[in-house]
C-alpha positions as CSV (number, residue, x, y, z in Angstrom):
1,X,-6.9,2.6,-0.8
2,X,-7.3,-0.4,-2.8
3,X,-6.8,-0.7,-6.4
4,X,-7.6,-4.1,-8.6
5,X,-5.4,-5.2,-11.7
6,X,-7.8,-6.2,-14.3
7,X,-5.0,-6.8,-17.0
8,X,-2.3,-8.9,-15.5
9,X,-1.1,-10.3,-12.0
10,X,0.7,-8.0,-10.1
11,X,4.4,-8.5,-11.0
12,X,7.7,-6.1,-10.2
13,X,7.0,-2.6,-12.3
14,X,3.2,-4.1,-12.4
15,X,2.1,-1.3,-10.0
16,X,3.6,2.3,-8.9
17,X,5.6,3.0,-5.5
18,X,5.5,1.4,-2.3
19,X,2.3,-0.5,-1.6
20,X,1.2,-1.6,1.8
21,X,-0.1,-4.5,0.8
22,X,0.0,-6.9,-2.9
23,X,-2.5,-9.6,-3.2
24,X,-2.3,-12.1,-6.5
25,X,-5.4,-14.0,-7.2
26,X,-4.7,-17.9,-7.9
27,X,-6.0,-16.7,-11.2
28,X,-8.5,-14.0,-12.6
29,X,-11.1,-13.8,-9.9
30,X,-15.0,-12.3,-9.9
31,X,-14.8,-9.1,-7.9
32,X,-18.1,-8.6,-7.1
33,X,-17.1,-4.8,-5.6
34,X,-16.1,-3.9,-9.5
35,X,-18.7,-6.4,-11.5
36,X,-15.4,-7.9,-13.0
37,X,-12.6,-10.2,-13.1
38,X,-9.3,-9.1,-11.9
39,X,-6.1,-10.7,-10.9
40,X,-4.9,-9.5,-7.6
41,X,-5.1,-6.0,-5.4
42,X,-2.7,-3.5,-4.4
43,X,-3.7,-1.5,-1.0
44,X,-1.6,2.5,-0.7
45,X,-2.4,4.4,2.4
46,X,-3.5,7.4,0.1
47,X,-4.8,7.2,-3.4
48,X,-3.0,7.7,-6.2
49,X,-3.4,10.5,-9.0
50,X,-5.9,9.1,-11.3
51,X,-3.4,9.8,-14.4
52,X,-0.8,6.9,-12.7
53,X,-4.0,4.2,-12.0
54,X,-5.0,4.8,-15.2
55,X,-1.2,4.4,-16.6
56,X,-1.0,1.4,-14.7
57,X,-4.2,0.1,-15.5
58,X,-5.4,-0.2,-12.0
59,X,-8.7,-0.1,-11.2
60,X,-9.6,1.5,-8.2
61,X,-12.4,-0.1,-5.5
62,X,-15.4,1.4,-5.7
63,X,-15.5,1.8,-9.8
């Protein structure tokens, strides 16, 4: 599951666990998928609970 960081590049302690794959943007980037700017994904092989996204302000795709 992919998840977008809309508020910062993704940095140590910027996201939760062990992702699969981190992805920074060479700046904020249109995301067409989420009709916003983000800086960089973070792919999980499951989703997370939507009270730790939301504590690490992570957007997840498809929002």
């Amino acid at each position: 599951m992919r998840y977008y960081s809309t508020q910062r590049p993704l940095t140590p302690g910027a996201f939760p666990g062990k992702a699969m794959e981190i992805v920074n943007y060479d700046g904020k980037t249109y995301v067409e998928e989420l009709g916003m700017e983000a800086w960089g994904h973070v792919e999980y092989a499951s989703p997370l609970a939507p009270e730790t996204a939301k504590a690490y302000e992570l957007t997840p795709e498809g929002k």
